[in-house]
N, C-alpha and C positions, 0 to 999 in steps of 0.2 A: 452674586453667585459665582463661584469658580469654575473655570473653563477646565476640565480633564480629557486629556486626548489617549482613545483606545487605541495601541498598535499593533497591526497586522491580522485579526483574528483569522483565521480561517475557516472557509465555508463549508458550512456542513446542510447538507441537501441527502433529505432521506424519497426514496422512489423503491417503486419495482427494480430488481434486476434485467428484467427483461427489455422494459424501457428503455433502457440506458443504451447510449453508443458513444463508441469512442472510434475517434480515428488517430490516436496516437500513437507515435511507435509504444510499446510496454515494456516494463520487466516486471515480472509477475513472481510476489514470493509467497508460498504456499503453502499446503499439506496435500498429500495426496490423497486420502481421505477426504478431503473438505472442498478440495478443488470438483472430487468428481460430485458433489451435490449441486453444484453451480455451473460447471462449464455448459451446459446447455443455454443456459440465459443468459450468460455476460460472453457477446460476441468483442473477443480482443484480437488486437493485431499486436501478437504477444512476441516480443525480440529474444527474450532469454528466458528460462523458467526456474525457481529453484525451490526447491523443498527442504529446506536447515533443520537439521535436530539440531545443532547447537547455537544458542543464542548469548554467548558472549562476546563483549567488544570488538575484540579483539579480530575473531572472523565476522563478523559480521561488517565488519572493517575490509576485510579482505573481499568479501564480496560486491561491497561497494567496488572497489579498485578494478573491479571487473564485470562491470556493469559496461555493454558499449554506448560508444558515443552516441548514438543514434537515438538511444532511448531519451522521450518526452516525458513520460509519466511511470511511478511505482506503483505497484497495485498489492497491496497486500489484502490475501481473501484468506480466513481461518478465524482463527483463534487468539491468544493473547500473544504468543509466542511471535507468529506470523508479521500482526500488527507492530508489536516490538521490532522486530527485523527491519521491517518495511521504513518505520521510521528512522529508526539507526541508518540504513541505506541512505534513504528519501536525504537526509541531513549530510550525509557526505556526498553526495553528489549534487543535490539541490536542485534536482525536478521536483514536478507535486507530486506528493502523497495520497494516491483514494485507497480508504481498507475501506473492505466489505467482510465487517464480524458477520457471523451465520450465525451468533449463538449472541444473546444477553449479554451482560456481565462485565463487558472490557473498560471499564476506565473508564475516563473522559474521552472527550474526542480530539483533544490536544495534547 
């Protein structure tokens, strides 16, 4: 039998929001719409916050560049747009990535 090695998957763990804690520094990219359905239940120690209508490379590149040092982890909470961000960020800077879609629909989780 052949030996195949899976690299790097990442973890995906579904819970309550409420549940959940984090004590990492954040930067949190959002909607403001969607953020106010949830900031009650996901208590963050949030460093930066942004809300992008536009999600091409290019700034979203730039928002990375301006993410501070301090931040540990990206949290992208919304929609498709959000999560897209998040990981564009999450990729140029290279902390982890947690999104919290609120809604069905988004993709895979990688």
């Amino acid at each position: 039998m052949e030996k195949r090695t899976v690299w790097n998957l990442p973890t995906v763990l579904y819970q309550s929001l409420a549940s959940y804690e984090e004590s990492r520094p954040v930067a949190l990219i959002t909607a403001l719409d969607r953020w106010a359905r949830v900031q009650d239940q996901l208590n963050l120690p949030i460093v930066v916050q942004a809300e992008p209508e536009r999600t091409d490379y290019a700034f979203l590149q730039y928002l990375a560049q301006h993410v501070p040092s301090t931040v540990e982890v990206i949290y992208a909470v919304g929609g498709a747009p959000q999560v897209m961000a998040g990981k564009v960020v999450a990729y140029e800077k290279r902390p982890p990535l947690d999104h919290h879609p609120n809604r069905a629909g988004l993709g895979p989780d990688f």
